[in-house]
N, C-alpha and C positions, 0 to 999 in steps of 0.2 A: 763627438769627441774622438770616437776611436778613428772613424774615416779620415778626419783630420792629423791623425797622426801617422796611420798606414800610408796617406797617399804619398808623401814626402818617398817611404821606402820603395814601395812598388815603382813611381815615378823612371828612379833611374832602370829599371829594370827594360819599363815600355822604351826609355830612352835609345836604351841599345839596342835590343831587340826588332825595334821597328825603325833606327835609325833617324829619332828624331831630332829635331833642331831647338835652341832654347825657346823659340818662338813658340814651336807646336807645345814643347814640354811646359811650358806655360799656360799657355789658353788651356789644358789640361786642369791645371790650378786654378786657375781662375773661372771656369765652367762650373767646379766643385764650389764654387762661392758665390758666383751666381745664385747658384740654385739655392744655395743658402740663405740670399737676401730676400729673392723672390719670394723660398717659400715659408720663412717666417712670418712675412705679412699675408702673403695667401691662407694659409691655417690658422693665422691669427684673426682674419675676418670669418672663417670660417666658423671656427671657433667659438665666438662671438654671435653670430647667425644663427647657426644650426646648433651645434653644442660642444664640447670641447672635446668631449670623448670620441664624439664623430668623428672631427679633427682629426686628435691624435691617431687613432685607430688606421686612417688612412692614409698618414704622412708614413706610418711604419709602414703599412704595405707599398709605400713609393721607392721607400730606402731598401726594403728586400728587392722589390722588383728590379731595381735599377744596380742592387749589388749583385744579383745574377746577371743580370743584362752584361755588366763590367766585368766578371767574371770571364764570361765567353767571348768578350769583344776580339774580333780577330784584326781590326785598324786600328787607325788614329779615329777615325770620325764613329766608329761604334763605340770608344772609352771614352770621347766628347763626351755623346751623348748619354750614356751611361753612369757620369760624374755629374751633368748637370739632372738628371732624373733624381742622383743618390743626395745630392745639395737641398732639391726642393724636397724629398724627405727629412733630413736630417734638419732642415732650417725648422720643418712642423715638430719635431719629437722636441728640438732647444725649445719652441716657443709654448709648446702646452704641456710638458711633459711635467714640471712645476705645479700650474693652475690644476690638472687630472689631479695628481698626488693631495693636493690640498683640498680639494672638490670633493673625492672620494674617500680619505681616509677618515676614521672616527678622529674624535680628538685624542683619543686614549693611545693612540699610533701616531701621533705627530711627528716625533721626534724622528719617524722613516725619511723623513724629506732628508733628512742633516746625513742620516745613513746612506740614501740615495747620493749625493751630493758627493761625501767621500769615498763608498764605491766607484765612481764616477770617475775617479782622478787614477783609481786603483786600478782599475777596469784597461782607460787608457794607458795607463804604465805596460801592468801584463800584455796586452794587445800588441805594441810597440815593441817587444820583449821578443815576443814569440815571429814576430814578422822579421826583425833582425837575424833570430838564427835560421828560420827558413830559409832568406836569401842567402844569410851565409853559408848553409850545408847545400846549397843547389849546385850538385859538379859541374852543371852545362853554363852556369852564370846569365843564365836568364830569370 
């Protein structure tokens, strides 16, 4: 969720920055969705297979790996690939991150999933919040 929402902002940044076109500013978008489609079915067979928490455990390390990867991307073709790594994790955390919480928690904590869920929304608001006034207190306007 929060990727989802930061990319939108950062976007026009690589925009200018790197002079890109709406085509490449695109495929940027759509690389991040990509990954998303892939890898909720990927993790979700996994999942399935091996076991969920496996899963899960390794979609988060695909999403860190691939937000530092995007972090330091110095092109277009290193924040491609960088967005479509961060997709195919984030597609594993949407698809098991539910199933884990319901798998693992007693019954007596159920009601974290509902907590989980509206954090969630709360999480990506603040996220979106704070990546707003970064770009906007950045004097170089990159």
């Amino acid at each position: 969720m929060l990727w989802i929402v930061n990319t939108s902002i950062f976007m026009d940044s690589a925009k200018n920055g790197w002079g890109l076109s709406s085509t490449e500013e695109g495929l940027l978008s759509t690389s991040f969705m990509i990954g998303m489609l892939i890898g909720s079915y990927t993790w979700g067979y996994f999942g399935d297979t091996k076991s969920r928490m496996w899963a899960f455990k390794r979609s988060v390390a695909f999403t860190a790996i691939g937000s530092i990867f995007t972090s330091f991307a110095l092109n277009f073709y290193m924040m491609l690939a960088g967005l479509l790594v961060i997709g195919l994790g984030v597609g594993g955390e949407i698809t098991m991150g539910g199933p884990v919480m319901s798998e693992y928690l007693p019954p007596s904590k159920a009601y974290m999933y509902t907590v989980l869920c509206a954090t969630w929304t709360v999480g990506g608001i603040f996220s979106g919040l704070i990546a707003l006034i970064v770009k906007l207190s950045d004097p170089s306007g990159i």
